[in-house]
C-alpha positions as CSV (number, residue, x, y, z in Angstrom):
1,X,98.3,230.4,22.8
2,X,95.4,228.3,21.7
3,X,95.3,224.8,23.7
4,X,94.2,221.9,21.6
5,X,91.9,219.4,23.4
6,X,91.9,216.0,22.1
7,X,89.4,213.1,23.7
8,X,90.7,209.7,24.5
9,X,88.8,206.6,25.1
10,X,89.9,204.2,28.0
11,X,90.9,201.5,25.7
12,X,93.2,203.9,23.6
13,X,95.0,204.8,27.0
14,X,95.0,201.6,28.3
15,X,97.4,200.9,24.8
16,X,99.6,203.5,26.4
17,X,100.7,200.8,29.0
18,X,103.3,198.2,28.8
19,X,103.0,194.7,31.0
20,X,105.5,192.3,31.7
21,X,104.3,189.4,32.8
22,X,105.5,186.7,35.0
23,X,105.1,183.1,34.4
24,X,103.1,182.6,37.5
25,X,99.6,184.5,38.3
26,X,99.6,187.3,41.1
27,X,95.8,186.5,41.1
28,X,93.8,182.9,42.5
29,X,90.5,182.1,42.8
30,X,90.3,180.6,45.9
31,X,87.6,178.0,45.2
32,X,86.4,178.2,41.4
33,X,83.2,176.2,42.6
34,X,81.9,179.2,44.5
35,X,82.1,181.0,41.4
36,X,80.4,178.4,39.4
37,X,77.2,178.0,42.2
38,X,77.0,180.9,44.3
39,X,77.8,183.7,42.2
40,X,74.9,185.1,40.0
41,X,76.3,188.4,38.9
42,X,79.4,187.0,37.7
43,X,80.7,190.6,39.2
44,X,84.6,190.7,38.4
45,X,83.6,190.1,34.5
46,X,81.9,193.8,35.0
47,X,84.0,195.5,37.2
48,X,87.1,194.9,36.5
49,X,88.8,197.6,34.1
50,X,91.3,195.8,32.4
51,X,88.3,192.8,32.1
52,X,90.5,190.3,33.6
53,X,88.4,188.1,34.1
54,X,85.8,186.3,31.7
55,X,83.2,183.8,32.1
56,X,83.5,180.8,29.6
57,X,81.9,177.9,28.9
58,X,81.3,177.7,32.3
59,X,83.7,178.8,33.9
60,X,85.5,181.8,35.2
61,X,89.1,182.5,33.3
62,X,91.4,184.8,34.5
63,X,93.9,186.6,32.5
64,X,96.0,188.1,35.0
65,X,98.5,189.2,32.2
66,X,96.6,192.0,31.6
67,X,96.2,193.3,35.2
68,X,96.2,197.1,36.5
69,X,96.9,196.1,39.6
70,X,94.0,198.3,40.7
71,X,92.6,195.7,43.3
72,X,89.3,196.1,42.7
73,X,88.9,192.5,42.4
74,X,89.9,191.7,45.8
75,X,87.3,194.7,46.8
76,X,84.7,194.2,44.9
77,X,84.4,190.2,45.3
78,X,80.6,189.4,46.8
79,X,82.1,186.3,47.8
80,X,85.4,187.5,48.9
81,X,87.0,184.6,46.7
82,X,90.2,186.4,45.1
83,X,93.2,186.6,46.4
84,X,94.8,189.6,45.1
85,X,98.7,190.6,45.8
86,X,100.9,192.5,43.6
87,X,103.2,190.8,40.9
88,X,106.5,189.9,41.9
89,X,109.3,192.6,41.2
90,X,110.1,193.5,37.6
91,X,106.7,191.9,36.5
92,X,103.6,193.4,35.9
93,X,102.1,197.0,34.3
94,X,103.9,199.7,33.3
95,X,101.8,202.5,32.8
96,X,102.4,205.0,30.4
97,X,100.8,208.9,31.0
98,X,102.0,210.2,27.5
């Protein structure tokens, strides 16, 4: 029996999962004007898998709709200035390993 290999990107498995999200964020910036001063690196816009969160026009945005719930936000933070806690039950990803 011949096994067929097939490569996957992440963004074509990251389409496997399914979110439902809640009307109310599971993710805060605790002070967005330690973001804006102190933060050079802009870290969480690189680190973050599911790219979360984006710099724009100044300002960090976070689209916590699209979270994996991975934490490496709350990790990974120089500045320690997420707070991270899971979605309330029902809401959040869904993830899909077909």
């Amino acid at each position: 029996m011949r096994e067929l290999k097939t490569e996957i990107n992440i963004d074509d498995k990251l389409y496997l999962n399914r979110w439902k999200p809640d009307h109310q964020s599971h993710l805060e910036i605790i002070d967005p004007k330690v973001c804006e001063a102190k933060c050079s690196g802009k870290d969480c816009t690189i680190f973050c898998p599911a790219r979360v969160y984006e710099w724009r026009d100044g300002r960090i945005a976070v689209g916590y709709e699209g979270c994996l719930e991975c934490g490496a936000c709350r990790i990974g933070c120089p500045h320690q200035n997420i707070r991270w806690r899971y979605p309330r039950g029902g809401y959040g990803v869904q993830f899909r390993l077909a």
